[in-house]
N, CA, C and O atoms as a Maestro MAE file, in Angstrom:
{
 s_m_m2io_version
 :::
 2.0.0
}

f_m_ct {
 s_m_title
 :::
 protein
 m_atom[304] {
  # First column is atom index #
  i_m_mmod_type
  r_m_x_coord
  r_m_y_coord
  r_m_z_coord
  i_m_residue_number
  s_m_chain_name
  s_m_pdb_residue_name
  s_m_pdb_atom_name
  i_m_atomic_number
  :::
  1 25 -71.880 -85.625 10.466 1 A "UNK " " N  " 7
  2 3 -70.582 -85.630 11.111 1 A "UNK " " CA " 6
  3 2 -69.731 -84.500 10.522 1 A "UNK " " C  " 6
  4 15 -69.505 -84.522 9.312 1 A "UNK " " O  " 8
  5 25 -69.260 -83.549 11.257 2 A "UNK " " N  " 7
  6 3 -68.083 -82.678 10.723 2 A "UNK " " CA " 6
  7 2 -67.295 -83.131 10.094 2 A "UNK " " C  " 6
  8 15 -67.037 -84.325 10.246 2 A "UNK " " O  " 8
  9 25 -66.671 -82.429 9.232 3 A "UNK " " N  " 7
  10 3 -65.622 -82.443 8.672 3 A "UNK " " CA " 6
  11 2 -64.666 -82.701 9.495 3 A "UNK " " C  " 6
  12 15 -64.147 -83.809 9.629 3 A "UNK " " O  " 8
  13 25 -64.336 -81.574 10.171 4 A "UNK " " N  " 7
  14 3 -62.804 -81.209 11.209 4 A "UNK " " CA " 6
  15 2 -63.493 -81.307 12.569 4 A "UNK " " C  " 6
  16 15 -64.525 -80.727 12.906 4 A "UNK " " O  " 8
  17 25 -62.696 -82.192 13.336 5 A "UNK " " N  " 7
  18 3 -63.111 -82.140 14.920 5 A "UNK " " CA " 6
  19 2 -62.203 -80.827 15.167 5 A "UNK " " C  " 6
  20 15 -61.105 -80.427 14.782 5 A "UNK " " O  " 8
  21 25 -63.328 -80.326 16.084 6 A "UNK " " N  " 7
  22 3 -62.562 -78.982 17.160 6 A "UNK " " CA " 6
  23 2 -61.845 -79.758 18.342 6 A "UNK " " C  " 6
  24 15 -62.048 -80.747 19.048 6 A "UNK " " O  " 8
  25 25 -60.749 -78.613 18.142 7 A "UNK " " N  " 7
  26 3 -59.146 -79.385 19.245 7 A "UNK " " CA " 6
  27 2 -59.464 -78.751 20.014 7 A "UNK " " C  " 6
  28 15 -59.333 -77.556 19.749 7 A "UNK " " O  " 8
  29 25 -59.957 -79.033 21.163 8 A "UNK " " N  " 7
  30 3 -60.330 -78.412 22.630 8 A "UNK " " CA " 6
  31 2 -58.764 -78.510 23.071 8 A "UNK " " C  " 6
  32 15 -58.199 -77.425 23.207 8 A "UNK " " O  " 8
  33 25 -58.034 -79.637 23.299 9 A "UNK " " N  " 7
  34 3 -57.032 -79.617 24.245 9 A "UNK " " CA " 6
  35 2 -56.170 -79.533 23.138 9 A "UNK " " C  " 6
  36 15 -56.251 -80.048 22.023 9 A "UNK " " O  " 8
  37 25 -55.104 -78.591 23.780 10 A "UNK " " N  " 7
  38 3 -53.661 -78.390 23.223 10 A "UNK " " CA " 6
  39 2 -52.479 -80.050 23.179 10 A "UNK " " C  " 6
  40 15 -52.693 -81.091 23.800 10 A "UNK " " O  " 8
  41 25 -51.515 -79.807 22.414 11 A "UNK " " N  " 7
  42 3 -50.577 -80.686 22.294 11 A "UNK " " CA " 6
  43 2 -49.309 -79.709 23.650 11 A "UNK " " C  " 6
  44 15 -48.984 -78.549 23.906 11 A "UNK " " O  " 8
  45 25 -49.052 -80.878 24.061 12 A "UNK " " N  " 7
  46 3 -48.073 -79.676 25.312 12 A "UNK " " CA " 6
  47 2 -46.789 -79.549 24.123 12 A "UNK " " C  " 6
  48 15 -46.971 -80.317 23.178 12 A "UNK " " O  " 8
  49 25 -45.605 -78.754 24.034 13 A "UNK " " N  " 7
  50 3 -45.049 -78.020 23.472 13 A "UNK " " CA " 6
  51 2 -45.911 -77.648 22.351 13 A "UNK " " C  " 6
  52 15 -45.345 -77.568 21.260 13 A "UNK " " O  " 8
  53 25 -47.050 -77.427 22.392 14 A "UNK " " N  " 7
  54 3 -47.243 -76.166 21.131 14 A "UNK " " CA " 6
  55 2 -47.700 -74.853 21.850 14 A "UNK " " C  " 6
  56 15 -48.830 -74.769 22.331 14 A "UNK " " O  " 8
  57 25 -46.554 -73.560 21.927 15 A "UNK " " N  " 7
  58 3 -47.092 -72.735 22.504 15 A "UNK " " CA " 6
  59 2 -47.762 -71.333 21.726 15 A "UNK " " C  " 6
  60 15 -47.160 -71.034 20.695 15 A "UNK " " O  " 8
  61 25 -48.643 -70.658 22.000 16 A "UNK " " N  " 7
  62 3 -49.590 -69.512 21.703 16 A "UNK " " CA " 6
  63 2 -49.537 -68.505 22.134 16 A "UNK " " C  " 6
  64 15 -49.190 -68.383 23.309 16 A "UNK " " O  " 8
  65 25 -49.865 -67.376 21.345 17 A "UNK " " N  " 7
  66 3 -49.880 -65.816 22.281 17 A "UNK " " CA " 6
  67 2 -51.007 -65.684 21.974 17 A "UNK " " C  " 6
  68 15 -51.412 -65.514 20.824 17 A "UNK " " O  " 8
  69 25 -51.617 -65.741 22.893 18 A "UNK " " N  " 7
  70 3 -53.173 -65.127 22.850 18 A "UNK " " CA " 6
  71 2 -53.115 -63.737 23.142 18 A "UNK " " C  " 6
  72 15 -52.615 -63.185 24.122 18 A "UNK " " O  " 8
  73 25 -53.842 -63.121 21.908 19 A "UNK " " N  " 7
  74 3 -54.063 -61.582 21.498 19 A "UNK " " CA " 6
  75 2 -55.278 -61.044 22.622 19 A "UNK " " C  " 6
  76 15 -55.138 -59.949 23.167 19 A "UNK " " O  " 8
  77 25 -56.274 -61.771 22.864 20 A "UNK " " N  " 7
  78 3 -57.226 -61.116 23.781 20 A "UNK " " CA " 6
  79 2 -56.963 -60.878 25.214 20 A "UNK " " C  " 6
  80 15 -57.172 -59.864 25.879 20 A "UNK " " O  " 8
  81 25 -56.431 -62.089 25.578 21 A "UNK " " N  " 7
  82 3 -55.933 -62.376 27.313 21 A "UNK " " CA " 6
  83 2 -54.354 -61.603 27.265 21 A "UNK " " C  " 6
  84 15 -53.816 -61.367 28.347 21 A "UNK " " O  " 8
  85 25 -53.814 -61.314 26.286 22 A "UNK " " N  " 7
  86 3 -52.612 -61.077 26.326 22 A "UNK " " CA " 6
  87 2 -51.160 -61.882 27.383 22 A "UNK " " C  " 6
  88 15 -50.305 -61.339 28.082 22 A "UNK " " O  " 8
  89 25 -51.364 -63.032 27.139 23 A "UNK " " N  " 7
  90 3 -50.511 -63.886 28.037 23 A "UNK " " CA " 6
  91 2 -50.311 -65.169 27.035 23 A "UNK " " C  " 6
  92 15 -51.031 -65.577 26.124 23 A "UNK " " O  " 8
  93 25 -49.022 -65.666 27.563 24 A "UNK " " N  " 7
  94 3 -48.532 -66.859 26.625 24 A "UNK " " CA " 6
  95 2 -49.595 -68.346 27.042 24 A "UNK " " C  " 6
  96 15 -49.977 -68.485 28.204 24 A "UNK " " O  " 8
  97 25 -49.896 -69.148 26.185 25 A "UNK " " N  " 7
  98 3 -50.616 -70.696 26.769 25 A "UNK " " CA " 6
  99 2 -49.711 -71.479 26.343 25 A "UNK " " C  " 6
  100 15 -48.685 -71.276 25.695 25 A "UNK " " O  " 8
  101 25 -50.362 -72.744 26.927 26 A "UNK " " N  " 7
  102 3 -49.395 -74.123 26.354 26 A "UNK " " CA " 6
  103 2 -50.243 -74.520 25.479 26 A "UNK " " C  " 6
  104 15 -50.897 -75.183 26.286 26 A "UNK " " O  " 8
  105 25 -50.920 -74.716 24.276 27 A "UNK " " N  " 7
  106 3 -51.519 -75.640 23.494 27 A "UNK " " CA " 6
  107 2 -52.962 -74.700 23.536 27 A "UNK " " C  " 6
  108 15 -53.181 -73.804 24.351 27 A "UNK " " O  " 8
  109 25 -53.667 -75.043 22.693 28 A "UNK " " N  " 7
  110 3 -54.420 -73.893 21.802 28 A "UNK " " CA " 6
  111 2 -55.809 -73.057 23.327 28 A "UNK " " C  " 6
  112 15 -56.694 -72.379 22.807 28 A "UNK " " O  " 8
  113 25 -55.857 -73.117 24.289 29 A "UNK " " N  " 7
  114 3 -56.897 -72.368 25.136 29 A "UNK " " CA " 6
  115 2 -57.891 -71.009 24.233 29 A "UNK " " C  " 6
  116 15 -59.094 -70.884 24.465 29 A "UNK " " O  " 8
  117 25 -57.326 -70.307 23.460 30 A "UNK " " N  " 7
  118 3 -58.258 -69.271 23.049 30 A "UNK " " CA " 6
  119 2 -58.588 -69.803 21.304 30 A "UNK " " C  " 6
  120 15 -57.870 -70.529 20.616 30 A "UNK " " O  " 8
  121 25 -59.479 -69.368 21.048 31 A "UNK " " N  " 7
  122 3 -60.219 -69.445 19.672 31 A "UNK " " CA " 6
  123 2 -58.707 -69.273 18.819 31 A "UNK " " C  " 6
  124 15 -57.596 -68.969 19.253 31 A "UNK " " O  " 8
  125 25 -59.085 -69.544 17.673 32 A "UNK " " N  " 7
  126 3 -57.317 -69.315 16.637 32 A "UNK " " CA " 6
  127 2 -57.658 -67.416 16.357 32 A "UNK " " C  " 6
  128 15 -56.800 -66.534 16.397 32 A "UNK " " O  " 8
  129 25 -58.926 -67.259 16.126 33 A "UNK " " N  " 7
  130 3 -59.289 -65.767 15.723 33 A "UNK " " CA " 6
  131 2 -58.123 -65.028 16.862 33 A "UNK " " C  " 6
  132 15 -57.314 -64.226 16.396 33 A "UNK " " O  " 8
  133 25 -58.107 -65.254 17.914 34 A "UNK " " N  " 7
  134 3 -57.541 -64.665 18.915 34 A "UNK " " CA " 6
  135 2 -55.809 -64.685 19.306 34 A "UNK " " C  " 6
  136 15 -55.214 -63.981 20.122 34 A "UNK " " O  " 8
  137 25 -55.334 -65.638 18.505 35 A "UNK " " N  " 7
  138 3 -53.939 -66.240 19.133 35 A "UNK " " CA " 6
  139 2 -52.865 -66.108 17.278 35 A "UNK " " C  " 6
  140 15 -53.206 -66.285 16.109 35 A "UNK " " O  " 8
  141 25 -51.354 -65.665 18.050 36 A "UNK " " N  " 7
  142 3 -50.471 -66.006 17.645 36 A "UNK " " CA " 6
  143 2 -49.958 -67.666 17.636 36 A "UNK " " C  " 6
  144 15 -50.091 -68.264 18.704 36 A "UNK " " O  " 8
  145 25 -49.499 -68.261 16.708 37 A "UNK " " N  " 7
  146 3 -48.520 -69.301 17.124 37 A "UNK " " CA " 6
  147 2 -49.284 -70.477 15.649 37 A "UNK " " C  " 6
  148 15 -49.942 -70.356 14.616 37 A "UNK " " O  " 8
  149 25 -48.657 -71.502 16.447 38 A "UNK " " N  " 7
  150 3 -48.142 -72.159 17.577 38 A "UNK " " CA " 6
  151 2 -46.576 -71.588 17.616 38 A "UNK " " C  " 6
  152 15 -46.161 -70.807 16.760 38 A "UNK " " O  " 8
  153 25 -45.894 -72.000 18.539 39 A "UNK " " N  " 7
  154 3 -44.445 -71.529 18.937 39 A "UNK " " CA " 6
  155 2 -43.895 -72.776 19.357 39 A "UNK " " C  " 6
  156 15 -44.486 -73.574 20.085 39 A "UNK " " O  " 8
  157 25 -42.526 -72.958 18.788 40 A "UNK " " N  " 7
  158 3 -41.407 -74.224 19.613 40 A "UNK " " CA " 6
  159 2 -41.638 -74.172 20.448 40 A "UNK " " C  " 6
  160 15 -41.950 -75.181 21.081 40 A "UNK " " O  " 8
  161 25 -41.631 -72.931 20.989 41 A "UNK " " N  " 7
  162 3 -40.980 -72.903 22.396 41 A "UNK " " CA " 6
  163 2 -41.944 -71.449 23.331 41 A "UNK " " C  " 6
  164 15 -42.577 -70.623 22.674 41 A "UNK " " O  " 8
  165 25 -41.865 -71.376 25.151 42 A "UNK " " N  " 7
  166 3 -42.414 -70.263 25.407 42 A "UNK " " CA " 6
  167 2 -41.703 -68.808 25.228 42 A "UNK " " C  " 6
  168 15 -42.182 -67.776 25.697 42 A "UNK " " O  " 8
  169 25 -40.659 -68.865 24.586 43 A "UNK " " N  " 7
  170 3 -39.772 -67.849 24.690 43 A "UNK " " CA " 6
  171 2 -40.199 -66.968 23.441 43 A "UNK " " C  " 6
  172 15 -40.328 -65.757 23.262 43 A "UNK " " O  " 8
  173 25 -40.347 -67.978 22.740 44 A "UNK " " N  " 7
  174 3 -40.750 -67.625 21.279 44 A "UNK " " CA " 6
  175 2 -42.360 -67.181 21.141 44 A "UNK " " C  " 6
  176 15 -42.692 -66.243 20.416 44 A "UNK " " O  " 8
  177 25 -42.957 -67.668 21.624 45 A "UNK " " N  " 7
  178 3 -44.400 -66.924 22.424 45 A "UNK " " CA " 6
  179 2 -44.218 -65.532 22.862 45 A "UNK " " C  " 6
  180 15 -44.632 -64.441 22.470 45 A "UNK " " O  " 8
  181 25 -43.357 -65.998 23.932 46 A "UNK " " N  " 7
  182 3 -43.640 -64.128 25.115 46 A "UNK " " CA " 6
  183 2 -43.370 -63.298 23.684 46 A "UNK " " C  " 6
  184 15 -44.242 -62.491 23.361 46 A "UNK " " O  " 8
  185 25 -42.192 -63.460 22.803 47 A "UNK " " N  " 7
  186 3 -41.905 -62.638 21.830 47 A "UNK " " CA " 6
  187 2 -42.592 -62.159 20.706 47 A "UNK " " C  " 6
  188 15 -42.201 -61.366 19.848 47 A "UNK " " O  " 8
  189 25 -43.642 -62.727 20.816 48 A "UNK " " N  " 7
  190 3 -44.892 -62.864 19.180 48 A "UNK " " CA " 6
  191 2 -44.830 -61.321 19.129 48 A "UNK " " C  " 6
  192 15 -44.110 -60.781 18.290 48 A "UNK " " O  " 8
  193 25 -45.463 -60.693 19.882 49 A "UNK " " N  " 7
  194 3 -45.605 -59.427 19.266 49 A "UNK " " CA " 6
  195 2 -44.484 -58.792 19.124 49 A "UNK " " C  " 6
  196 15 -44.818 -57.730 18.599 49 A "UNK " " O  " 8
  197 25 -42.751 -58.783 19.346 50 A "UNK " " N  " 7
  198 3 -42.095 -57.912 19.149 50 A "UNK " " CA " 6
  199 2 -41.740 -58.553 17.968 50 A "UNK " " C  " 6
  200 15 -41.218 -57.687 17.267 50 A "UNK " " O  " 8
  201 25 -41.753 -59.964 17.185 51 A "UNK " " N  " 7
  202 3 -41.606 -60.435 15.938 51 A "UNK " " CA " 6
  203 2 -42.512 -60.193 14.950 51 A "UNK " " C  " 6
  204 15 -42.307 -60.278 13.739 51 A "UNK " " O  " 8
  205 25 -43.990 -59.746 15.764 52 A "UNK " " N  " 7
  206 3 -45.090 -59.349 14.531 52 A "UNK " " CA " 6
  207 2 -44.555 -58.011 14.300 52 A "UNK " " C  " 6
  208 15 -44.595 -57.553 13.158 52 A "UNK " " O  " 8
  209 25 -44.005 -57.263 15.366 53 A "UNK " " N  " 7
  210 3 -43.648 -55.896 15.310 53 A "UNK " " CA " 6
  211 2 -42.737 -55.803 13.931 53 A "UNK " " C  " 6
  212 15 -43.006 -55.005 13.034 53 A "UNK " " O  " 8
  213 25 -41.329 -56.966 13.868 54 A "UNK " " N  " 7
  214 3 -40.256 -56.428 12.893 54 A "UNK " " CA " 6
  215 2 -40.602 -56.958 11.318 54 A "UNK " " C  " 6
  216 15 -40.158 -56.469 10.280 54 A "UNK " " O  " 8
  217 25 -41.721 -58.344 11.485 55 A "UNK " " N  " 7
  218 3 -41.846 -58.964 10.364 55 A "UNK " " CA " 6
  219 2 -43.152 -57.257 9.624 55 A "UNK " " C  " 6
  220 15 -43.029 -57.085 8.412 55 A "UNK " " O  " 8
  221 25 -43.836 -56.590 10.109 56 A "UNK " " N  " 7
  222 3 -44.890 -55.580 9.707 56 A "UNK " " CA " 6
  223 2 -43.731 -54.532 9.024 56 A "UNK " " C  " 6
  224 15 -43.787 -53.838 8.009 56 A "UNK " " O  " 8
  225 25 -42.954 -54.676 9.756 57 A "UNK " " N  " 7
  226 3 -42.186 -53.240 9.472 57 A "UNK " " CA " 6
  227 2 -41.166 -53.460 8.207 57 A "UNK " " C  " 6
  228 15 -40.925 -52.531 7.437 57 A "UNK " " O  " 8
  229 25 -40.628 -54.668 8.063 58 A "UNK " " N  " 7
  230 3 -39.880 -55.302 7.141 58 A "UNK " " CA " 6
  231 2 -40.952 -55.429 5.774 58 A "UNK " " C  " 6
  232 15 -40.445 -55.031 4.725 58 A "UNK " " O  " 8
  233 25 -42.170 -55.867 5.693 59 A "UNK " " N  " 7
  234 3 -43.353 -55.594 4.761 59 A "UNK " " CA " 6
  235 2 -43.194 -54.557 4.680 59 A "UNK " " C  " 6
  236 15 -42.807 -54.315 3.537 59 A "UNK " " O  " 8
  237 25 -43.286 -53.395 5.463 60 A "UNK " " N  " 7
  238 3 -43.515 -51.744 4.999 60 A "UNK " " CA " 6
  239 2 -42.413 -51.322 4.031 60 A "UNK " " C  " 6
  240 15 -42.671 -50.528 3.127 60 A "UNK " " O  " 8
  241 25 -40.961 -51.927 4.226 61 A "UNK " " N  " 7
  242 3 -39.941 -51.556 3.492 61 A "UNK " " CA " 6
  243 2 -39.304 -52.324 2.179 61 A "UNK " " C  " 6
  244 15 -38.310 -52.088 1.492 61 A "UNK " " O  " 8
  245 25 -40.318 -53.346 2.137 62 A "UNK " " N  " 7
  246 3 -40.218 -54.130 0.889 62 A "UNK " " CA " 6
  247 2 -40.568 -53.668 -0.235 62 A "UNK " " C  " 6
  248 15 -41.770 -53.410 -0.309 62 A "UNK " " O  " 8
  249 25 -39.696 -53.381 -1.529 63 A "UNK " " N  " 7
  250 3 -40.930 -52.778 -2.404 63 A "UNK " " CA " 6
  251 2 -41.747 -53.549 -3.173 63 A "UNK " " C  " 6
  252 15 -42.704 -53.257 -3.891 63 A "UNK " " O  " 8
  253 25 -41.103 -54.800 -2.852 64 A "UNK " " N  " 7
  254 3 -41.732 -56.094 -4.037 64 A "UNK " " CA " 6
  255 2 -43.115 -56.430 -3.380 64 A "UNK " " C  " 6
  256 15 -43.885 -57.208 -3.944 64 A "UNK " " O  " 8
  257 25 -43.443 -55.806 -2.120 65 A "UNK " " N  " 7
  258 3 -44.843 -55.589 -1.610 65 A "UNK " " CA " 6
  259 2 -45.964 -54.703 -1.942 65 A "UNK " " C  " 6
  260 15 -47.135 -54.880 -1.608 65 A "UNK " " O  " 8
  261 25 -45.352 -53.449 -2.834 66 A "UNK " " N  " 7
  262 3 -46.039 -52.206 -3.001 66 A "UNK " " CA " 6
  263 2 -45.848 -51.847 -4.306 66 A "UNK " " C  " 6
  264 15 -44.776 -51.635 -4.873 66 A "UNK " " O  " 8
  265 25 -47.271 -51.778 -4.867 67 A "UNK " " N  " 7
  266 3 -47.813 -51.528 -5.976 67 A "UNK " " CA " 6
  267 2 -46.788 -50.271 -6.156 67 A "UNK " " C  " 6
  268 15 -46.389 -49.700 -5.141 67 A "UNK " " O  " 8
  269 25 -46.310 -49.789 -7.599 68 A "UNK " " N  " 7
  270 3 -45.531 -48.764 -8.262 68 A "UNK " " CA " 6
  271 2 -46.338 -47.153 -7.816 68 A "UNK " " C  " 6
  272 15 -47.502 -46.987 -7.452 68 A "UNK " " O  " 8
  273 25 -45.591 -46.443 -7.945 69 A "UNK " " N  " 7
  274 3 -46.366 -45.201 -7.479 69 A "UNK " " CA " 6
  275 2 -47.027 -44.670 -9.065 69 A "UNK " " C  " 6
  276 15 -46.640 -44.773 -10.230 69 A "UNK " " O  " 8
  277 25 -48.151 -44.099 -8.423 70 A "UNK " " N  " 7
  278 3 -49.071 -43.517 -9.701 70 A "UNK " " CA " 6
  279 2 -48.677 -42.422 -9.858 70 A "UNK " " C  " 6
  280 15 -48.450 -41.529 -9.042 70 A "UNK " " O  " 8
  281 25 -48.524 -42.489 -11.610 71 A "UNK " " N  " 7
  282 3 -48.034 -41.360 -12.142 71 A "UNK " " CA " 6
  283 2 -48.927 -40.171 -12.182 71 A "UNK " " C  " 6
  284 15 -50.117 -40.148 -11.868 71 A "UNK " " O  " 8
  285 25 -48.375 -39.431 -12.503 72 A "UNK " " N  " 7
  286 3 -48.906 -37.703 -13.003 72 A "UNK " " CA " 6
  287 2 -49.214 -37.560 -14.047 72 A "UNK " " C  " 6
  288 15 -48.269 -37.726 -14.818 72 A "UNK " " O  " 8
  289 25 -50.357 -37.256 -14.631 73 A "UNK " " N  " 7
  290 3 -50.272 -36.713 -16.156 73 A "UNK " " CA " 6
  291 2 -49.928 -35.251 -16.547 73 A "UNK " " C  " 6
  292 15 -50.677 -34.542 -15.875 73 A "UNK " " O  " 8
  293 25 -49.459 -34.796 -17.009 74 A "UNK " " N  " 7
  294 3 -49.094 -33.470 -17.543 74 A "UNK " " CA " 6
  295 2 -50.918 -32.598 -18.805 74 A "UNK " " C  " 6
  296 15 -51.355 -31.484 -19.096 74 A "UNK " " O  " 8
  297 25 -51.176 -33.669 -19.000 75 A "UNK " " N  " 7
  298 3 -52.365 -33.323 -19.650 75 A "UNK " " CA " 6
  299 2 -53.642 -32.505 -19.014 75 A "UNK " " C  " 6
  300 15 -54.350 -31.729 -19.656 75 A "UNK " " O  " 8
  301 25 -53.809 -32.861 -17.507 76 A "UNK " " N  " 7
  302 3 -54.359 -31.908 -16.910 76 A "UNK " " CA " 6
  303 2 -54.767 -30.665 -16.597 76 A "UNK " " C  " 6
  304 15 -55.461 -30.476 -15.598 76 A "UNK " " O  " 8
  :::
 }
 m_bond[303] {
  # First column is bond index #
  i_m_from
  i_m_to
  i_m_order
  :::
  1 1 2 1
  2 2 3 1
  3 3 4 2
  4 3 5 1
  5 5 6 1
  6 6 7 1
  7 7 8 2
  8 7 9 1
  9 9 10 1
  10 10 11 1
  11 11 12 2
  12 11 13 1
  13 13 14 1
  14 14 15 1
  15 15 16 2
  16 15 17 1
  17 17 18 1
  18 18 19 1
  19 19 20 2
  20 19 21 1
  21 21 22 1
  22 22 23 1
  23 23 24 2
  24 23 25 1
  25 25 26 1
  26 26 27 1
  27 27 28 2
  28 27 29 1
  29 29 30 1
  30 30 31 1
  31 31 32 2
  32 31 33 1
  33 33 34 1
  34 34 35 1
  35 35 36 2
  36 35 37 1
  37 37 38 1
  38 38 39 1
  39 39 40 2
  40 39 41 1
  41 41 42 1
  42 42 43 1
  43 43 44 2
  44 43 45 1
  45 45 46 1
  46 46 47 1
  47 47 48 2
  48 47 49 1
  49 49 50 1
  50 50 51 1
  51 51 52 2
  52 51 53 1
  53 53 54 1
  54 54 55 1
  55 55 56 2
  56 55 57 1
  57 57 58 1
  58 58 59 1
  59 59 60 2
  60 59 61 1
  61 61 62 1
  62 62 63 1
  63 63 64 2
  64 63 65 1
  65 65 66 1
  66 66 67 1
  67 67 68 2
  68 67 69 1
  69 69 70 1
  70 70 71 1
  71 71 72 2
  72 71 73 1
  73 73 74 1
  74 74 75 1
  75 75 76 2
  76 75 77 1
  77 77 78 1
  78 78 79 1
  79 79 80 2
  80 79 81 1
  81 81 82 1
  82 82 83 1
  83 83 84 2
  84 83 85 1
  85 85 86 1
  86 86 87 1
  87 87 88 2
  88 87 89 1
  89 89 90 1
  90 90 91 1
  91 91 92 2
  92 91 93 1
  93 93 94 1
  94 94 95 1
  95 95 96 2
  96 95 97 1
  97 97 98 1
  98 98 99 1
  99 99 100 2
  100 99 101 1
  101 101 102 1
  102 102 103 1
  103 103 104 2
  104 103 105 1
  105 105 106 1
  106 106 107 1
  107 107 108 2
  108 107 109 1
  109 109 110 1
  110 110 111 1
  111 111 112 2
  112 111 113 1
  113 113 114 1
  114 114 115 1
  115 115 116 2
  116 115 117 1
  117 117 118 1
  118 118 119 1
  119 119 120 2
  120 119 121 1
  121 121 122 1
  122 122 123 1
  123 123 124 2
  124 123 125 1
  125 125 126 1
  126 126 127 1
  127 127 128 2
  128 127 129 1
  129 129 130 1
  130 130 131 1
  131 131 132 2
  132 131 133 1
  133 133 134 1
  134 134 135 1
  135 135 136 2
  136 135 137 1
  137 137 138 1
  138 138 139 1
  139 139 140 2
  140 139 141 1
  141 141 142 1
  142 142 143 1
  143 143 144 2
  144 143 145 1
  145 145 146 1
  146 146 147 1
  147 147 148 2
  148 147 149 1
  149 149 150 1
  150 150 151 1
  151 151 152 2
  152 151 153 1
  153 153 154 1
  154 154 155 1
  155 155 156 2
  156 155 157 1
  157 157 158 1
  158 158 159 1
  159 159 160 2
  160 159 161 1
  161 161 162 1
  162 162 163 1
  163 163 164 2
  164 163 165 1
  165 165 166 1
  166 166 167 1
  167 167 168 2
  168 167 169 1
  169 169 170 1
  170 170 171 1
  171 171 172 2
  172 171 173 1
  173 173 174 1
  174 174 175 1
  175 175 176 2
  176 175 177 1
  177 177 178 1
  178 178 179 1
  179 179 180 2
  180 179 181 1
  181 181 182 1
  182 182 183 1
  183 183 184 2
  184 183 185 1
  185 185 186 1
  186 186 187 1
  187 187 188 2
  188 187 189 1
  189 189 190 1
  190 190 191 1
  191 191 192 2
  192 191 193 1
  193 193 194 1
  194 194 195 1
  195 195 196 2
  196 195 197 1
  197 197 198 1
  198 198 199 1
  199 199 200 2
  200 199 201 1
  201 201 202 1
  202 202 203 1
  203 203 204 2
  204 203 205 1
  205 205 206 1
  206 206 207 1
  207 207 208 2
  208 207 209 1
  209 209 210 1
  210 210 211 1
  211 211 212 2
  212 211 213 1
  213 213 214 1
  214 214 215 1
  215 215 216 2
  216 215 217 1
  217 217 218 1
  218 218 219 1
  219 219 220 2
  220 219 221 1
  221 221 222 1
  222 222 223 1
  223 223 224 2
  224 223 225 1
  225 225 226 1
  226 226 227 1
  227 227 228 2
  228 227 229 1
  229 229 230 1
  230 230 231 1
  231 231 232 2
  232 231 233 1
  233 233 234 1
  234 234 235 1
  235 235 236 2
  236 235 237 1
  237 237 238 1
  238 238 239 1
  239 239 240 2
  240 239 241 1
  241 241 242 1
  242 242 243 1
  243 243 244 2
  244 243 245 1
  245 245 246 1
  246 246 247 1
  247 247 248 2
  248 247 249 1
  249 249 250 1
  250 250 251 1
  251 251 252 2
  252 251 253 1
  253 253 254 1
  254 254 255 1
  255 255 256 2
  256 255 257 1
  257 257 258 1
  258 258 259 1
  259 259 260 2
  260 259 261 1
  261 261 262 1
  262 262 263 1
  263 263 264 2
  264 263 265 1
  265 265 266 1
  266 266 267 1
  267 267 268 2
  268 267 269 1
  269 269 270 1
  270 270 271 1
  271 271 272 2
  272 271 273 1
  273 273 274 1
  274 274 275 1
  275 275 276 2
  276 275 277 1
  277 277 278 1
  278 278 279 1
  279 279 280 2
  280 279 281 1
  281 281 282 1
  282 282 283 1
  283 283 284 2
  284 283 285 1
  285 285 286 1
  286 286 287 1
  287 287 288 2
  288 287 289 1
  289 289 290 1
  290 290 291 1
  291 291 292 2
  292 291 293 1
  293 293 294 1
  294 294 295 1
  295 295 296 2
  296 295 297 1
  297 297 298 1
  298 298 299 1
  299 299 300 2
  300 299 301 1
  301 301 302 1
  302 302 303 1
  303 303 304 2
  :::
 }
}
């Protein structure tokens, strides 16, 4: 017996952005490899990628994300 049963059917308000089909679902339809979410709401879905967009870019400008810059030696 498995461990974890596979959730074929979605819970209705849990919504997804599926990355392959590129369209919002109600409750899980594509593999998790494939999908944003879950989401409150569908609004918050259609939006996944312009929120993956600001949360990537907000990482890029963090410095508490990025290793110190490597120094120079003068010994060279």
């Amino acid at each position: 017996m498995p461990l974890f049963k596979k959730r074929t059917v979605g819970k209705p308000g849990e919504w997804y952005y599926c990355l392959e089909h590129k369209k919002v679902e109600e409750g899980p339809e594509c593999p998790a490899k494939d999908r944003f979410g879950p989401y409150a709401s569908r609004q918050e879905a259609e939006h996944a990628m312009q929120t993956a967009r600001e949360r990537n870019l907000e990482w890029e400008n963090d410095p508490k994300w990025h290793d110190a810059p490597a120094t120079t030696s003068d010994d060279d």
